[in-house]
C-alpha positions in Angstrom: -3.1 -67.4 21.8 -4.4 -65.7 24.9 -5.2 -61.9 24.8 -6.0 -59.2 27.2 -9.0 -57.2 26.5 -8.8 -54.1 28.0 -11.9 -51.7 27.5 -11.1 -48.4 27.5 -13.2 -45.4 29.1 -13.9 -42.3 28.0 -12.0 -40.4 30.7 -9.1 -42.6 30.1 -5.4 -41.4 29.5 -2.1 -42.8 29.4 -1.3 -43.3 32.5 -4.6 -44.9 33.8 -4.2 -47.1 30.9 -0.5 -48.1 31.1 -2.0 -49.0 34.9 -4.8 -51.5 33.3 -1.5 -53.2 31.0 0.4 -53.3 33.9 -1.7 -56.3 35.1 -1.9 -58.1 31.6 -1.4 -61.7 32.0 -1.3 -63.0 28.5 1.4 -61.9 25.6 -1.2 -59.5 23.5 -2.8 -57.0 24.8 -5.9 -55.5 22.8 -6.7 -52.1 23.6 -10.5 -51.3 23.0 -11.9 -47.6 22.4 -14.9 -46.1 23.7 -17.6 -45.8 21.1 -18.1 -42.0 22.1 -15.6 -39.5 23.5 -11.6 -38.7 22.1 -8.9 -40.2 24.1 -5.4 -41.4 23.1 -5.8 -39.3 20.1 -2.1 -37.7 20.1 1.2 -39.8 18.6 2.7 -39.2 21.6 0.2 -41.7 23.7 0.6 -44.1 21.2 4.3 -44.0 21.6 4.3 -44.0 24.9 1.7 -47.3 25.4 3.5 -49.4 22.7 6.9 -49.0 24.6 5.1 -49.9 27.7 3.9 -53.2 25.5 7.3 -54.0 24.8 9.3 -53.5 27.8 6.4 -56.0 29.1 7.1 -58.3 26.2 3.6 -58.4 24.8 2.3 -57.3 21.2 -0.2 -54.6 21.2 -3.4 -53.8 19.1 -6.2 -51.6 18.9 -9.6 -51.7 18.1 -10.7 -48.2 17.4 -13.0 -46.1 14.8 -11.1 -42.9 15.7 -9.4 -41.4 12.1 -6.6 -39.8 14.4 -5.7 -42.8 16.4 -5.7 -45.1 13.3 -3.9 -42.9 11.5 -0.9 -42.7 14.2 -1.3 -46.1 14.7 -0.4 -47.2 11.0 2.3 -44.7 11.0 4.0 -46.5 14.3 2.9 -50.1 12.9 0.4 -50.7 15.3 -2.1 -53.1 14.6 -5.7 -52.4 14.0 -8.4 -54.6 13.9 -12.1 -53.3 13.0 -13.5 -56.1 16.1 -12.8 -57.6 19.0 -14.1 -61.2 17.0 -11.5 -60.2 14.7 -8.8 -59.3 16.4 -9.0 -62.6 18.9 -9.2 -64.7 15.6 -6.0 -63.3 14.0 -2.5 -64.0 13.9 -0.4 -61.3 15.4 2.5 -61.4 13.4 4.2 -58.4 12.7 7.5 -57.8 10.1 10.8 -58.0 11.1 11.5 -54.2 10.6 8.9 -53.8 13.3 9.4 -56.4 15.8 13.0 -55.0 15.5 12.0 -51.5 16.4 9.7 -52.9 19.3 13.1 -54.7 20.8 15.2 -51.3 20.2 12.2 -49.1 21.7 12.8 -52.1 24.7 16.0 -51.5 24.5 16.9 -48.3 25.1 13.2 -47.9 27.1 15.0 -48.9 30.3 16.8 -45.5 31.1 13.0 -43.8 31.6 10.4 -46.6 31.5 9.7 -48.3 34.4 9.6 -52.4 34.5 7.2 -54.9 36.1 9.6 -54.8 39.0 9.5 -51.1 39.3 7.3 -49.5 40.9 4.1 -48.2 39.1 4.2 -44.4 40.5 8.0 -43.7 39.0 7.5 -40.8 36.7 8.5 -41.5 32.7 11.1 -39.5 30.6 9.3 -37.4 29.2 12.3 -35.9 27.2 13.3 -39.1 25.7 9.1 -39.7 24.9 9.3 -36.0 23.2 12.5 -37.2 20.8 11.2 -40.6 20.1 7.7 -38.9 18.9 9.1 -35.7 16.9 12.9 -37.3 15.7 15.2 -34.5 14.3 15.1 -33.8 10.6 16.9 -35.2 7.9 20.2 -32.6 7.0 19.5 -32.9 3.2 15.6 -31.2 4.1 17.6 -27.7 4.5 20.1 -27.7 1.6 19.2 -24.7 -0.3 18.9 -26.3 -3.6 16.1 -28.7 -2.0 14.7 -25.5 -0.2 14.6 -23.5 -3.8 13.0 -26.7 -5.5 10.1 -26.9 -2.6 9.4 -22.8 -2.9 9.0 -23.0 -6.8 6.7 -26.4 -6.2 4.8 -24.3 -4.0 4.9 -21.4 -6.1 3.6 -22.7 -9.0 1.1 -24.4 -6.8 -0.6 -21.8 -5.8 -0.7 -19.7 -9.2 -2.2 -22.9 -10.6 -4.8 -22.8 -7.5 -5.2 -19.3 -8.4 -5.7 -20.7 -12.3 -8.4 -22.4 -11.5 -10.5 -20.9 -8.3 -9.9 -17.0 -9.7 -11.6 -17.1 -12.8 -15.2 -16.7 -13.2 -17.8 -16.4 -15.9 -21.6 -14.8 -16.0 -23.1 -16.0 -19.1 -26.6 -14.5 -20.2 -29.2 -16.7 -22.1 -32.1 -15.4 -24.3 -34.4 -18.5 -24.6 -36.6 -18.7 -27.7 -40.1 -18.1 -27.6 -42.8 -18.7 -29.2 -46.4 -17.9 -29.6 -48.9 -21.1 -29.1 -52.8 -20.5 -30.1 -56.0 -22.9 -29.5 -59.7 -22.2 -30.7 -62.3 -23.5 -28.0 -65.8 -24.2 -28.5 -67.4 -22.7 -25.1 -71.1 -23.3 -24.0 -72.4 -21.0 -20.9 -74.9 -22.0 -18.8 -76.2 -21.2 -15.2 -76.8 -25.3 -14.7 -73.1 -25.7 -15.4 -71.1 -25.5 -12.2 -67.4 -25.3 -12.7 -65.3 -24.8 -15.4 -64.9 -28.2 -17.8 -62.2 -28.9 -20.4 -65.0 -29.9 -22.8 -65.5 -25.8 -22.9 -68.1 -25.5 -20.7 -68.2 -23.0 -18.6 -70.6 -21.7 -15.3 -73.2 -18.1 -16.5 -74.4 -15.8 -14.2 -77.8 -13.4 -14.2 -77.0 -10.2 -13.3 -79.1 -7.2 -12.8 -79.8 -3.6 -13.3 -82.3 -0.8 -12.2 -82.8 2.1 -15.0 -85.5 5.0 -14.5 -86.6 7.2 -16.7 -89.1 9.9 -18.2 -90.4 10.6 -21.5 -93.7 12.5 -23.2 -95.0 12.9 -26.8 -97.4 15.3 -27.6 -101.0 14.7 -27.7 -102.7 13.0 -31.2 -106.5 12.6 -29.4 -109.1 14.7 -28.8 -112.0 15.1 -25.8 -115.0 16.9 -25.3 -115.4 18.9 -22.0 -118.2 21.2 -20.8 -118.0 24.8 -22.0 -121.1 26.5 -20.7 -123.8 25.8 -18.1 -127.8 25.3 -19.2 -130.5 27.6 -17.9 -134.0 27.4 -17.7 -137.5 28.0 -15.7 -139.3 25.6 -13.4 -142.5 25.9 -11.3 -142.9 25.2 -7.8 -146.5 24.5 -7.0 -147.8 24.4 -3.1 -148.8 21.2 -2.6 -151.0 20.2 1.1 -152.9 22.5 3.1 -151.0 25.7 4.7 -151.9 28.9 4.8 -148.1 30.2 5.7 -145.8 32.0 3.0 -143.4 29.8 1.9 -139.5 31.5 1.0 -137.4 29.3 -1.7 -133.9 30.8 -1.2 -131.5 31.3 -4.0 -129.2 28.1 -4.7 -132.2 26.0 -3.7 -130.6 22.5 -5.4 -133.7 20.7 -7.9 -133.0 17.9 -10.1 -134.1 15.3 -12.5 -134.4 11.5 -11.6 -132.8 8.2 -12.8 -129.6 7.8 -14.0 -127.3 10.9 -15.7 -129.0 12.6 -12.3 -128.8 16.3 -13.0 -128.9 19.5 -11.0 -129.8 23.0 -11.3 -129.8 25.7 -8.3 -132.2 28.7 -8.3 -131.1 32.2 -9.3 -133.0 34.1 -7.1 -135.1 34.1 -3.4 -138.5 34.4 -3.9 -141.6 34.4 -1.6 -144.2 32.3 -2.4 -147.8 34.0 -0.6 -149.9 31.5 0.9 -152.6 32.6 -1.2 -150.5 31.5 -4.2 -150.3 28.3 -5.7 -147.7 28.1 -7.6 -144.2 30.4 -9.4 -141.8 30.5 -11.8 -138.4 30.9 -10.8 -135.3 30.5 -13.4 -132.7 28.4 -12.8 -129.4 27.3 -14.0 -127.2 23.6 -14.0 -124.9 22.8 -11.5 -122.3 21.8 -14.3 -121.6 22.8 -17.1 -121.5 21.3 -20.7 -124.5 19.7 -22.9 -125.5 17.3 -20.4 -127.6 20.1 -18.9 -130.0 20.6 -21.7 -133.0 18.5 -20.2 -136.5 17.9 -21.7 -139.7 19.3 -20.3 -141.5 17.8 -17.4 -137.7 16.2 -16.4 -136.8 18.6 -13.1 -139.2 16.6 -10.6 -136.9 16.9 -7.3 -136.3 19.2 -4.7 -133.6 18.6 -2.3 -134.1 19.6 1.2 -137.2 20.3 3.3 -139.1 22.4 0.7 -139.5 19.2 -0.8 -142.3 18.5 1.7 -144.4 21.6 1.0 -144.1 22.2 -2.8 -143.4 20.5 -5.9 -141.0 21.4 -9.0 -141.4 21.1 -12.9 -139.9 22.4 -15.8 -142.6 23.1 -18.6 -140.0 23.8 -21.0 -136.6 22.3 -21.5 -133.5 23.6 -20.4 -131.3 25.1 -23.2 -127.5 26.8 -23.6 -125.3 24.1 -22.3 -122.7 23.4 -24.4 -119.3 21.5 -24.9 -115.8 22.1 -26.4 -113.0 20.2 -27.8 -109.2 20.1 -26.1 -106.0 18.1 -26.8 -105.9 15.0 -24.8 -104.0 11.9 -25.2 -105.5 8.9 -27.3 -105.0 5.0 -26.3 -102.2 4.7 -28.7 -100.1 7.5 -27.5 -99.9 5.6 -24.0 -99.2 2.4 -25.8 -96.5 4.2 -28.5 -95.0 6.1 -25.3 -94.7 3.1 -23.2 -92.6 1.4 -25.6 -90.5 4.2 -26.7 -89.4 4.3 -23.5 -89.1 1.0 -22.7 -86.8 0.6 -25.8 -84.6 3.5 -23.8 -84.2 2.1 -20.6 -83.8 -1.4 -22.4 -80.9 0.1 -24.1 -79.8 2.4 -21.0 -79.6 -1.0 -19.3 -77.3 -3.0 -22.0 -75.1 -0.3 -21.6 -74.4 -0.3 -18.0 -74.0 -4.2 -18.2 -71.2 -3.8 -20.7 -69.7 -0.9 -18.5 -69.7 -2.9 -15.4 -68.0 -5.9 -17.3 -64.8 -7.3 -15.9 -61.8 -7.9 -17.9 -62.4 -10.5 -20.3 -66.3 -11.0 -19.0 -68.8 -11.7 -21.7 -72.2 -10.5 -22.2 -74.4 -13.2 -23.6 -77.9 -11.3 -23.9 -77.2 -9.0 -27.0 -81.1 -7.6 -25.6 -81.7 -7.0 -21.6 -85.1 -8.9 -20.6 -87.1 -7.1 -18.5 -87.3 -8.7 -14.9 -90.2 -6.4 -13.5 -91.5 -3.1 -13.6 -91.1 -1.0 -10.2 -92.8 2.1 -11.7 -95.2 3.2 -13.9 -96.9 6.7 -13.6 -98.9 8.3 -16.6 -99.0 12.3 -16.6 -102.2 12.8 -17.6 -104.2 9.7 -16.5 -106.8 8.4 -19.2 -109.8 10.6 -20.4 -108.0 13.7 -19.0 -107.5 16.9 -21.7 -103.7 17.4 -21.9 -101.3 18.7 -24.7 -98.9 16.4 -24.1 -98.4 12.9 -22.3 -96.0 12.2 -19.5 -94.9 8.7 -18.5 -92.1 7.7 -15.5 -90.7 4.4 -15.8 -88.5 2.6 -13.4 -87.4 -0.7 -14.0 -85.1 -3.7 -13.7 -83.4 -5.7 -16.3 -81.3 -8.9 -16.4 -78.7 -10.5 -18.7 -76.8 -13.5 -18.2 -72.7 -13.3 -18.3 -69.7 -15.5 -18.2 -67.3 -14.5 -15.8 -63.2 -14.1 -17.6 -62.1 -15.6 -14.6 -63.7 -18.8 -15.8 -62.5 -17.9 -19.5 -59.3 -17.2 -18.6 -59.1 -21.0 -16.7 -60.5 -22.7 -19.6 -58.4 -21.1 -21.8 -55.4 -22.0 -19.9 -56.5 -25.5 -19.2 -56.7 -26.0 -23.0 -53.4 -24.5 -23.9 -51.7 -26.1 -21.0 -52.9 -29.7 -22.8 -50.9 -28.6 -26.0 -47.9 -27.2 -24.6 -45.1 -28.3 -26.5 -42.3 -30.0 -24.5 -39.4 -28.1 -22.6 -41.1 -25.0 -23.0 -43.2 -23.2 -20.3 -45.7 -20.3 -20.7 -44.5 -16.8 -20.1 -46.0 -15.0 -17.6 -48.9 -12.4 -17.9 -48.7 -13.3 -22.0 -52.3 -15.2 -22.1 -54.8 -13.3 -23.9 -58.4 -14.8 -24.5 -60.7 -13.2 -27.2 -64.5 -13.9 -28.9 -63.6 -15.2 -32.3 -68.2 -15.1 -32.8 -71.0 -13.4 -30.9 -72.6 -15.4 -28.3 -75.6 -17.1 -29.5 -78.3 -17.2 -26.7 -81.3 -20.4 -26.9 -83.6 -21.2 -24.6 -82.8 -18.6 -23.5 -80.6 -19.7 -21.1 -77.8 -21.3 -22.7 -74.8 -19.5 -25.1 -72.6 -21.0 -27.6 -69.8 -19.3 -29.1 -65.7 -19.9 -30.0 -63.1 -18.5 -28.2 -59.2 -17.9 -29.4 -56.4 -18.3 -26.3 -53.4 -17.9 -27.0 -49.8 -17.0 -24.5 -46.4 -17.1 -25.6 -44.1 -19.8 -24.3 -40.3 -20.0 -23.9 -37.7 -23.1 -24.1 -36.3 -24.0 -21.0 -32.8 -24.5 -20.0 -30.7 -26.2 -17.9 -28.2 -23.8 -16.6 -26.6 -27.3 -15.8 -25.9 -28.8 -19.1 -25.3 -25.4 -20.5 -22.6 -24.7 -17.9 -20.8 -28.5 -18.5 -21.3 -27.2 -22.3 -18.8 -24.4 -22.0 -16.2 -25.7 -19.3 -12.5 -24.9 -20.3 -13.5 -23.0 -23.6 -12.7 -19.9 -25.6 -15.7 -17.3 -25.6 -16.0 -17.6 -29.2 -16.7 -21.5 -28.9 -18.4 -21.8 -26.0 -20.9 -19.2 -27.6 -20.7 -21.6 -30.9 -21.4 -24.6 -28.6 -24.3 -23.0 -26.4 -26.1 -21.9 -30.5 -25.2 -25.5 -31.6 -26.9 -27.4 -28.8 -29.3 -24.8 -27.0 -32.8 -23.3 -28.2 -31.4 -19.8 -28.0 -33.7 -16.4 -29.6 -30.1 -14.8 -29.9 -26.4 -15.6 -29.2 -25.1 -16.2 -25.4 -23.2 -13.0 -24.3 -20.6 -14.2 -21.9 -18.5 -12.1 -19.2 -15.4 -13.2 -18.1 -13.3 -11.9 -14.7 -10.9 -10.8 -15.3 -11.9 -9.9 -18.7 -8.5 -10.6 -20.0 -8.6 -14.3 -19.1 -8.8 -16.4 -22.6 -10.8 -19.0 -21.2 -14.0 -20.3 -19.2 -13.1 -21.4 -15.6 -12.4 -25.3 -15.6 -15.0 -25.3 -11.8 -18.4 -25.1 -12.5 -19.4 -23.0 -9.4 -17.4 -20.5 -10.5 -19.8 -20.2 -13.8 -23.4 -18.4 -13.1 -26.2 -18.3 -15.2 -28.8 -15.6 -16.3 -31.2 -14.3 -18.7 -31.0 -12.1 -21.0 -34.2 -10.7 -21.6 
């Protein structure tokens, strides 16, 4: 059978519509609504449209996604078909009930709905449209018995509402815990360079400048010149002249070779230049033993005399003489040096363990020493002192493994054996030296380490809620003991507190911790 396809638009209402059916030519008309937009969404329209189908003596259907439309539409029997395909391969048949409304609607349409014949523009009765859509009430609805029986329905619908949505629940979970402990085997070294589950683990050098100042008293002895030597020499005139010839006081004379040793005169004296020769006396320069000279050993003259006269001693020179004083001896340098290198070695490993972080470890148990950046003696060597003076300043290094990388291994390793549905605890790991660090090659540490953190069960607020729907306090807290890894019973809160029983809604149930 032939049908009319009429497409509708979204700006589309009755009228236009009734317009487009108005020109149908075959006896089922299929009404076809716009993907997008809302038209033809009210009873009324429907109403109105299949009366318009049947005073035209053709059977009306829709194709429409529109919850609204469909919905009126099944109330008023109107066909619906999901697809134009559809629609054009069906049957229209509709049941007898219906088709006998659809003559009655054509029936009585005639007063207010205008035929084929009549003209298009004549405006519909809308009164008689109004009654057909919203028909007056059964008489039985407002007997007061009926009435009473609807209000306590509704009463005792909405204290059961209030049953369920009012109540509400907090129950507080303590989760057990637990403490979990490993022992790792760590090796440091400065070739390792990141942190390895195997327990190695990156070391660092790190360095320190110490000064410092220390003496001991003297244990040697030296000799050093007490008194000066005296003694007489003879200048002799020496060439022809016939002039006086003056030798001033602190005229400087000598011996020769090697240990050269001087003497000054004492006095001025004049020698005539009918003289040959005189005897002046004289004493050293320096004093101490090393002025005692043989005879015949004073043969110089500094200065120009020494080209007129000559100088001798015919006797040696006697009363020089040395004394003994306190000076350091080659030991006490050596003995001081490393006294104080002990102290500034020490000095040094304690202000590497004070500028440790937390959970660093110091694997030198002795500072080496990198270099020496002073060294000043107080006296130098062969120098008469009472005591000996020595300044050091140096700079040491030791070799450290950082707690940050500690702290990861330690983790990484108690991470591996954490038990299952538990989860460490925050700020709870703790690393600790079970042995001292043992240092070869001088480079590379060995040594165990102990982690350990505490851990806590997890729980699914989920399955502990579904646990306790619906139950008294006293069970649900039986039923959260019997089935959840609790440290201590549930405590449970209940609004009002009077209410026996657990809401039956699980949003209206929250969850929280107890510790």
């Amino acid at each position: 059978m032939k049908t009319q396809i009429i497409q509708l638009e979204p700006h589309d209402d009755a009228i236009s519509v009734k317009d487009k059916m108005d020109w149908r030519q075959t006896p089922r008309i299929l009404l076809v609504w716009p993907v997008r937009g809302r038209i033809l969404n009210r009873r009324l329209d429907l109403v109105f449209l299949q009366r318009h189908s049947a005073s035209l003596g053709a059977q009306l259907a829709l194709v429409t996604g529109d919850t609204d439309v469909r919905y009126h539409a099944e109330k008023l029997n109107i066909l619906i078909y999901p697809t134009i395909h559809k629609a054009e391969q069906s049957h229209w048949r509709q049941p007898r009930r219906q088709r006998k409304k659809l003559a009655r609607i054509s029936k009585h349409s005639t007063p207010f709905q205008p035929s084929i014949a009549e003209t298009a523009h004549e405006k519909p009765d809308l009164a008689g449209l109004r009654q057909l859509a919203h028909p007056t009430p059964a008489r039985w609805l407002g007997h007061p018995i009926i009435r009473l029986l609807f209000f306590t329905l509704g009463v005792l619908g909405v204290l059961a509402i209030a049953a369920i949505l009012v109540p509400s629940a907090e129950i507080r979970l303590t989760p057990r815990t637990q403490t979990e402990a490993v022992t790792i085997s760590v090796e440091a070294s400065p070739e390792t360079a990141s942190v390895d589950l195997s327990g190695a683990v990156p070391a660092r050098w790190i360095t320190v400048i110490v000064e410092g100042r220390g003496s001991i008293p003297s244990s040697g002895h030296i000799s050093i010149p007490d008194r000066p030597a005296t003694g007489e020499v003879t200048f002799t005139r020496w060439g022809v002249t016939d002039q006086d010839i003056t030798i001033p006081a602190g005229t400087v004379i000598s011996t020769l070779g090697e240990g050269l040793v001087r003497f000054a005169t004492d006095q001025t004296i004049t020698i005539p230049a009918e003289v040959v020769s005189e005897t002046i006396s004289v004493g050293a320069l320096l004093p101490g033993s090393s002025g005692n000279v043989p005879a015949e050993s004073i043969l110089a003259i500094e200065g120009p005399l020494g080209l007129h006269l000559t100088v001798t001693n015919s006797e040696p020179t006697m009363g020089g003489t040395d004394r003994t004083a306190p000076a350091p001896s080659e030991g006490d340098y050596q003995k001081l040096y490393d006294e104080l290198l002990a102290a500034l070695r020490q000095t040094a490993l304690t202000e590497f363990q004070a500028n440790l972080g937390p959970d660093d470890v110091l694997l030198s148990a002795k500072p080496s020493l990198s270099q020496v950046l002073e060294e000043t003696y107080a006296p130098v060597e062969t120098q008469p002192a009472d005591q000996l003076n020595l300044t050091l300043r140096m700079e040491f290094q030791a070799l450290m493994a950082a707690g940050t990388d500690l702290r990861t291994l330690g983790q990484a390793a108690l991470e591996a054996n954490l038990p299952a549905d538990f989860a460490p605890l925050p700020d709870t790991l703790v690393i600790s030296p079970k042995s001292s660090p043992i240092l070869e090659n001088g480079e590379q540490a060995n040594w165990q380490m102990r982690a350990q953190w505490e851990v806590g069960a997890q729980i699914n607020a989920t399955k502990a809620i579904n646990l306790i729907l619906w139950l008294k306090p006293e069970d649900a807290i039986d039923q959260l003991g019997n089935n959840l890894p609790l440290a201590i019973p549930a405590e449970i809160t209940l609004t009002p507190d009077w209410w026996p029983r657990l809401p039956v809604l699980p949003f209206r149930v929250s969850v929280g911790s107890g510790q």
